[in-house]
C-alpha positions in Angstrom: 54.8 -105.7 108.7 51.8 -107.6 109.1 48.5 -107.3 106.9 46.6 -105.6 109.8 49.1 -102.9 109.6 48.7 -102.6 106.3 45.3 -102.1 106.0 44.9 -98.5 106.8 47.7 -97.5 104.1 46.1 -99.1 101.6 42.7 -97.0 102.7 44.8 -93.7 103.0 46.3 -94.4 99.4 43.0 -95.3 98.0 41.0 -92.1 99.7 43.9 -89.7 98.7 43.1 -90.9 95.1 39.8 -90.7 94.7 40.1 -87.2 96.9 42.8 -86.1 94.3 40.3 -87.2 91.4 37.0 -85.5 92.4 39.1 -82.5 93.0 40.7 -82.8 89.9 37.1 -83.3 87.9 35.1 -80.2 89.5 38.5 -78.1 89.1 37.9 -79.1 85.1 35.4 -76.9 83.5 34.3 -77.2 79.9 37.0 -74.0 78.8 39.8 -76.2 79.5 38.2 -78.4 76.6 38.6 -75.4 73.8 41.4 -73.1 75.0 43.4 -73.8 72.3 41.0 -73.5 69.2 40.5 -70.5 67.1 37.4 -67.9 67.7 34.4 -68.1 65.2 34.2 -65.2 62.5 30.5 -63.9 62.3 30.1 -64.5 58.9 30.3 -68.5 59.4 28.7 -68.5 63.2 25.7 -66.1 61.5 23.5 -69.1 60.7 23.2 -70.6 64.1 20.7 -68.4 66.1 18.0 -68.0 63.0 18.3 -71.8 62.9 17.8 -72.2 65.9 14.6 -70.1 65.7 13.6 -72.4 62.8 13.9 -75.5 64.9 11.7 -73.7 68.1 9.4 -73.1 65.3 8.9 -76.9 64.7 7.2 -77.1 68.2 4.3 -74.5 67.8 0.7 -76.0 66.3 0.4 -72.8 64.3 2.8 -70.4 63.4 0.3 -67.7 62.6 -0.5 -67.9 66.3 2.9 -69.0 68.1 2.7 -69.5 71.5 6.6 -69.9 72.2 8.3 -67.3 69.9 11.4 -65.6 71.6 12.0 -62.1 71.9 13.2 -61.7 68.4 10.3 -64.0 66.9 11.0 -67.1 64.8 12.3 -65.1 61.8 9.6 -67.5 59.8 7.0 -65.8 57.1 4.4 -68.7 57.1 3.5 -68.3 53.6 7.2 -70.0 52.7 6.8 -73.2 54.6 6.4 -75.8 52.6 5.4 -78.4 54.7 5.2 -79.9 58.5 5.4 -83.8 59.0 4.5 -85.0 62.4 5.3 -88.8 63.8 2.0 -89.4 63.0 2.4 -88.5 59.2 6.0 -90.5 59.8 4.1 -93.9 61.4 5.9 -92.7 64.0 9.5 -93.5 61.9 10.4 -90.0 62.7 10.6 -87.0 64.7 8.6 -83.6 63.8 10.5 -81.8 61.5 9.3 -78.4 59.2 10.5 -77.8 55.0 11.2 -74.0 54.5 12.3 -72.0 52.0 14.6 -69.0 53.4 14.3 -66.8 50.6 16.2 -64.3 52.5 19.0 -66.2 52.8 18.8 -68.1 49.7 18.4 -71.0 51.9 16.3 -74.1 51.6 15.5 -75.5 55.3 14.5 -78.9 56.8 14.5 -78.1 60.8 13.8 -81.1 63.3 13.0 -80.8 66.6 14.0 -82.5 69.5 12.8 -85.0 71.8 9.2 -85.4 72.1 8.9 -86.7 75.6 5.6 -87.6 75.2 5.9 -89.6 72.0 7.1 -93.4 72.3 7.6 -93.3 68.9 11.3 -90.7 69.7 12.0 -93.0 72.1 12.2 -96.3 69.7 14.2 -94.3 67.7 17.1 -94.1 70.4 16.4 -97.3 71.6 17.1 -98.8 67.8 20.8 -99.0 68.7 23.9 -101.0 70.0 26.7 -98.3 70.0 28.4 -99.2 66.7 25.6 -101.4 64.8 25.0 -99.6 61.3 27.9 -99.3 59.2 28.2 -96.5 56.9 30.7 -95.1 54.2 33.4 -96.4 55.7 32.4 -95.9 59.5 29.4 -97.1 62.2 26.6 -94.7 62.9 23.8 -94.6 65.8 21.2 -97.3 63.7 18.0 -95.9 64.9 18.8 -91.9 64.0 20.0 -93.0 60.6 17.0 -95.5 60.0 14.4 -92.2 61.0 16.8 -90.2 58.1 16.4 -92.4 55.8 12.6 -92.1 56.1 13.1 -88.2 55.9 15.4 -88.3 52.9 13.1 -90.7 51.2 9.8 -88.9 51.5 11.3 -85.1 51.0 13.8 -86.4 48.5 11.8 -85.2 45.3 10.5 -82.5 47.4 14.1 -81.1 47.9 15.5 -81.8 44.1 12.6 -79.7 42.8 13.1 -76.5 45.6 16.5 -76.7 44.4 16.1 -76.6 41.2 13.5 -74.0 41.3 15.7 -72.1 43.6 19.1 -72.0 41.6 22.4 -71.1 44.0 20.2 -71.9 47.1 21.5 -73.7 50.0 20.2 -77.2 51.0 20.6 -76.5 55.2 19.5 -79.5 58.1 18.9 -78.3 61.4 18.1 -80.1 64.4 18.5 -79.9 67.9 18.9 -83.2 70.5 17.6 -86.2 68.8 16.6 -83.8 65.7 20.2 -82.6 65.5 21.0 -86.8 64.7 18.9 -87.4 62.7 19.9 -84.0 60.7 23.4 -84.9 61.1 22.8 -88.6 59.1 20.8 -86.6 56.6 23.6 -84.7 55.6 25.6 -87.5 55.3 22.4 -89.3 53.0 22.6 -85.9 50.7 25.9 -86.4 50.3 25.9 -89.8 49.2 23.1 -89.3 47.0 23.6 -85.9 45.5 22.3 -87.3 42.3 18.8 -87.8 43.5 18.7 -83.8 44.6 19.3 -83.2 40.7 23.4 -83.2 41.5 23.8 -80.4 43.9 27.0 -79.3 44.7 28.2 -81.2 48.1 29.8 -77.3 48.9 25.7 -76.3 48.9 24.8 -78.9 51.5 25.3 -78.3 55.3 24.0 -78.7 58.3 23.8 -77.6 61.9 23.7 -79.9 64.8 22.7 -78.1 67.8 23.4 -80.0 71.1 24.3 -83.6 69.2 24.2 -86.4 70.4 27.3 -88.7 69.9 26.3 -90.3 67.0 29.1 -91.2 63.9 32.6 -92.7 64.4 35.4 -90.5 64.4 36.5 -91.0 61.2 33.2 -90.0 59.5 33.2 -86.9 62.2 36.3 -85.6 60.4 35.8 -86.3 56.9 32.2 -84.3 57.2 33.5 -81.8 58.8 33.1 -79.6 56.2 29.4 -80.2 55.5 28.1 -80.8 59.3 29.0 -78.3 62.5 28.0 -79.2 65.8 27.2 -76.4 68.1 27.5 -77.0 71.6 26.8 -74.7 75.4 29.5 -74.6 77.4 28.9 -78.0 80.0 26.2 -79.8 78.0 26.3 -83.4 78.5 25.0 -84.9 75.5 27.6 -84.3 73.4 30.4 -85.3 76.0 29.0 -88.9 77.2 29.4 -91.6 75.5 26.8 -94.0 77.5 24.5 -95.2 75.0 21.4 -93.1 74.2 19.3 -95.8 75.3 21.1 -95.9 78.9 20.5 -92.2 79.1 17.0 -92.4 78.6 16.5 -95.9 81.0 18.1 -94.1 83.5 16.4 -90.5 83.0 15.7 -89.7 86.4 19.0 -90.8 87.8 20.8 -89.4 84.6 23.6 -86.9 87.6 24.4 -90.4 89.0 24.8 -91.9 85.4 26.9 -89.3 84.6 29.2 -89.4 87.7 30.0 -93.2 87.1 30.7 -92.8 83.5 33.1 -90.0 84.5 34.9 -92.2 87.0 35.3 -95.5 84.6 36.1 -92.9 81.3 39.2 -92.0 84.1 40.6 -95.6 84.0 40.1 -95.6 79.7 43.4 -94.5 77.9 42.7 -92.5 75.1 45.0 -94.0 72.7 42.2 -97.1 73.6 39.7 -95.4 73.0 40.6 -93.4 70.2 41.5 -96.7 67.9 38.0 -97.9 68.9 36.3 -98.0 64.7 32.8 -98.0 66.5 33.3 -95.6 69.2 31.1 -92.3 68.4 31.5 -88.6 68.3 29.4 -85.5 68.2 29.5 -84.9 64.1 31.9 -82.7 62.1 33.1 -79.2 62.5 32.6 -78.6 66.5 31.5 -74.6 67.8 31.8 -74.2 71.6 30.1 -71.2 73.3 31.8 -70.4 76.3 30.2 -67.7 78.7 30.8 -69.1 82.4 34.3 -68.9 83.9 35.7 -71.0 86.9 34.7 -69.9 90.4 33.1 -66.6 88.9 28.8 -66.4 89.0 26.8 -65.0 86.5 26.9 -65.3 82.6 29.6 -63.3 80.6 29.7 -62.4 77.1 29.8 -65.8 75.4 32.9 -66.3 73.0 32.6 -68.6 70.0 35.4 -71.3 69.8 35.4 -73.4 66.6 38.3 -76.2 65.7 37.9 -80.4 63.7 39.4 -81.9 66.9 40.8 -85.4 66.7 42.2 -86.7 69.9 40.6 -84.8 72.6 37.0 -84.5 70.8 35.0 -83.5 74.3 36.2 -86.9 75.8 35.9 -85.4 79.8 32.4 -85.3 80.8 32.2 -81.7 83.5 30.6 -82.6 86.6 28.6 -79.5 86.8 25.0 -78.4 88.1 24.6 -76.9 84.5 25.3 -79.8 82.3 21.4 -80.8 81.7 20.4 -76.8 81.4 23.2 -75.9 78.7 21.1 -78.6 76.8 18.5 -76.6 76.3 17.4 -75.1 72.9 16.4 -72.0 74.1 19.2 -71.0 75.9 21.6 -72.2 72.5 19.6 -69.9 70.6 20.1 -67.2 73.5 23.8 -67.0 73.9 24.2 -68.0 70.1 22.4 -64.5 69.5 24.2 -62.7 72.4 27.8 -64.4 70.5 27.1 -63.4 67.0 25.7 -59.5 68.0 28.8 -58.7 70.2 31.0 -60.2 67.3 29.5 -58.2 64.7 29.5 -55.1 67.6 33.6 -56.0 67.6 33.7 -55.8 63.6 31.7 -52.3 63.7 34.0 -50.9 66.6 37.0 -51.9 64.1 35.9 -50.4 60.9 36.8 -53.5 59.3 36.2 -52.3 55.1 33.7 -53.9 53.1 36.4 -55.7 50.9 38.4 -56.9 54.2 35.8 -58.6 55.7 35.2 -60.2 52.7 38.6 -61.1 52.3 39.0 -62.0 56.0 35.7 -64.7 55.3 37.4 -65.8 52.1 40.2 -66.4 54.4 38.5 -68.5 56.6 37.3 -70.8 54.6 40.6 -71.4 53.4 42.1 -71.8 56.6 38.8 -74.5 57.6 39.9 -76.4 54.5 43.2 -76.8 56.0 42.4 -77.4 59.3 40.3 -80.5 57.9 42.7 -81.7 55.7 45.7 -82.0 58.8 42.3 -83.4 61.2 41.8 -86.3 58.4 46.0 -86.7 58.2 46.1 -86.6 62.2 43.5 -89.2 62.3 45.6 -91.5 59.9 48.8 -91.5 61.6 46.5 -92.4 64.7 45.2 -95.2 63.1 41.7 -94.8 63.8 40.8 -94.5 59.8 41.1 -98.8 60.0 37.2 -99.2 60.3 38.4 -103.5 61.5 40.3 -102.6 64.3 39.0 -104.6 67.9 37.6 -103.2 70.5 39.0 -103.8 73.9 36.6 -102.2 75.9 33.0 -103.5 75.0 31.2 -101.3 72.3 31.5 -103.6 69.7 28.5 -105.7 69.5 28.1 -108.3 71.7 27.7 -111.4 69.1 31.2 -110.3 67.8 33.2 -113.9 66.8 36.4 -112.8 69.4 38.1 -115.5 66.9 37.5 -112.4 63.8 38.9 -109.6 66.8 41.8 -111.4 67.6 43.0 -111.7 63.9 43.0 -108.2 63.2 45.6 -106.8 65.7 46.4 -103.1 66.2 48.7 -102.2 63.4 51.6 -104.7 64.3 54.0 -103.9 61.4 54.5 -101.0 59.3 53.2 -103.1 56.5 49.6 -103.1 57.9 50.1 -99.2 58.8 51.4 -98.2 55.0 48.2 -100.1 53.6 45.6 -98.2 56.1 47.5 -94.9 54.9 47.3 -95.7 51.0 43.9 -96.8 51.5 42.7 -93.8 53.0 44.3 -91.4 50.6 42.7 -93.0 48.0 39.6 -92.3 49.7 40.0 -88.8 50.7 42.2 -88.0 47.5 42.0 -88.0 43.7 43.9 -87.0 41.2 43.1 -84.2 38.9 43.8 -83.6 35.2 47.1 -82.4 35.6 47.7 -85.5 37.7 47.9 -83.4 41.0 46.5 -84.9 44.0 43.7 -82.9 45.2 40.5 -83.2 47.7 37.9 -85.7 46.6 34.6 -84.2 46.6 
């Protein structure tokens, strides 16, 4: 058969795959992504739409005349804010981010806000990043959002210690939303770390909430937080799923539906197993919530169900081609459906007659059952290998002055022996031993 006829094969072939693949991506919708993780109980999920209201709060000038309150207000009594830092108190080191004290909620509060698209100053902090650059505890994080935290954590520090102690039992809760919902996430992981400069709070008092996150921590740090940080994310946003480099998305704003299209096609030709062992690879942070109110070839909005899981492999890796994947980005429309989730759960508990010592039981429960879920995410991610922090990357997000001669003397896991150190390693990280010589989690 000569090449001639050969030719328009090869075209059929090559058009019946990409055909099969563009039918196969707008088939895919974002419930496919969470249909097999539990549903959020209200008492945990709770949190999310006041937060949200604290972080909308951020972006009025005065709170005593706001100008963007929602429906419900912003849930804010002025008179407990403690302070408001603008980039221009910050040098311009960090986003615009608001100290509360919830004394309804026994709660102490730092909300950031999102991008500022008017300020250059938000955009040098994406920009401050090769994916992969900063290393920390054990893992890489996005350079530039930890950088504006550790400006945060260093200026509020004493701040915080003294709210807390003046506030006994209180919470110590970050919030942020976009770019703020980074730079919350890496201040968790800084409280953490440095509990001892917040006057040795309990790491089961700090949390945060990461609305609409940005990929920003490696895997490995993603599951070990997961019980301090949740990420809460709107059915198709795109932020969370992509993982082109922030500064890409914001080069190629205006063009971002083309951006998102190509990534979606070369993610296609990526094995995960490839990806997944990539050390400097990053994820949307800890815990993950999904809201999910839009069904498949159905219009219209429908009431939203909460789906909440510490995902290892399969950790919103498929991008959704769909015309809602900017909108679902949106604060306002989080803090919408998060409200609309949380009222028809609590509706559900009152249609029940769920007693006062079973629901407290069933939230004891839950707990429990997160704790566990964690604990077989962090074993899961050991047998994958991906807790080795040295492995190579094969696919170009390590950084670009990498000495190939250092990549190609760490190979992935060749012999058992190399795999039975990575595993005693990391028990020894995630494990200690008790009195009674038990091995229990390290906290």
């Amino acid at each position: 058969m000569s090449i001639a006829c050969c030719l328009p094969v090869v075209e059929c072939v090559y058009c019946l795959a990409c055909t099969r693949w563009v039918w196969e991506r707008c088939l895919h919708t974002t419930g496919y992504d969470s249909e097999t993780w539990g549903l959020a109980s209200p008492g945990e999920f709770e949190p999310v739409p006041r937060l949200c209201r604290f972080i909308l709060a951020v972006y009025e000038d005065d709170l005593e005349t706001p100008q963007w309150a929602p429906p419900g207000g912003y849930d804010i009594e002025p008179r407990w804010v403690v302070r408001r830092r603008t980039p221009e108190h910050a040098q311009g080191r960090a986003p615009t981010y608001l100290l509360y004290v919830d004394h309804r909620h026994a709660d102490v509060v730092l909300a950031v806000r999102g991008m500022d698209m008017a300020k250059e100053s938000d955009y040098a902090v994406l920009l401050d990043n090769r994916i992969g650059q900063a290393g920390f505890d054990g893992g890489y994080v996005h350079n530039g959002l930890l950088k504006a935290a550790e400006w945060v954590f260093d200026a509020e520090c004493d701040v915080l210690r003294d709210l807390l102690a003046t506030n006994p039992g209180y919470t110590l809760t970050f919030a942020g939303h976009s770019l703020g919902s980074g730079v919350a996430a890496m201040l968790a992981l800084l409280a953490v770390r440095d509990r001892e400069r917040l006057g040795g709070v309990e790491r089961r008092r700090i949390r945060c909430f990461s609305m609409a996150p940005p990929r920003c921590m490696s895997l490995n740090l993603a599951v070990r937080y997961a019980d301090v940080i949740n990420s809460v994310i709107l059915q198709d946003d795109f932020l969370p799923r992509t993982d082109i480099p922030l500064e890409d998305i914001i080069k190629s704003l205006f063009c971002l539906p083309c951006l998102l299209c190509g990534n979606c096609l070369i993610a296609t030709c990526i094995p995960e197993s490839v990806m997944l062992r990539d050390p400097r690879r990053l994820y949307a942070p800890g815990r993950l919530y999904h809201i999910v109110e839009r069904k498949p070839f159905r219009c219209g909005r429908y009431p939203p169900a909460v789906r909440t899981a510490v995902p290892v492999d399969g950790r919103f890796e498929n991008i959704v081609l769909s015309c809602n994947a900017i909108s679902d980005h949106a604060i306002i429309w989080i803090e919408r459906e998060a409200q609309r989730a949380v009222d028809l759960m609590l509706e559900n508990e009152r249609t029940m007659k769920v007693p006062e010592n079973q629901r407290m039981d069933g939230e004891t429960a839950a707990t429990r059952d997160h704790g566990e879920e964690q604990q077989a995410a962090l074993r899961r991610a050991i047998a994958l290998g991906i807790a080795d922090v040295n492995l190579p990357s094969t696919y170009g997000t390590f950084d670009e002055n990498a000495n190939p001669e250092e990549s190609e003397a760490s190979p992935v896991l060749l012999d058992s022996g190399r795999r039975r150190t990575v595993w005693n390693e990391w028990i020894a990280r995630i494990f200690e031993k008790d009195e009674s010589g038990q091995m229990v989690p390290r906290r």
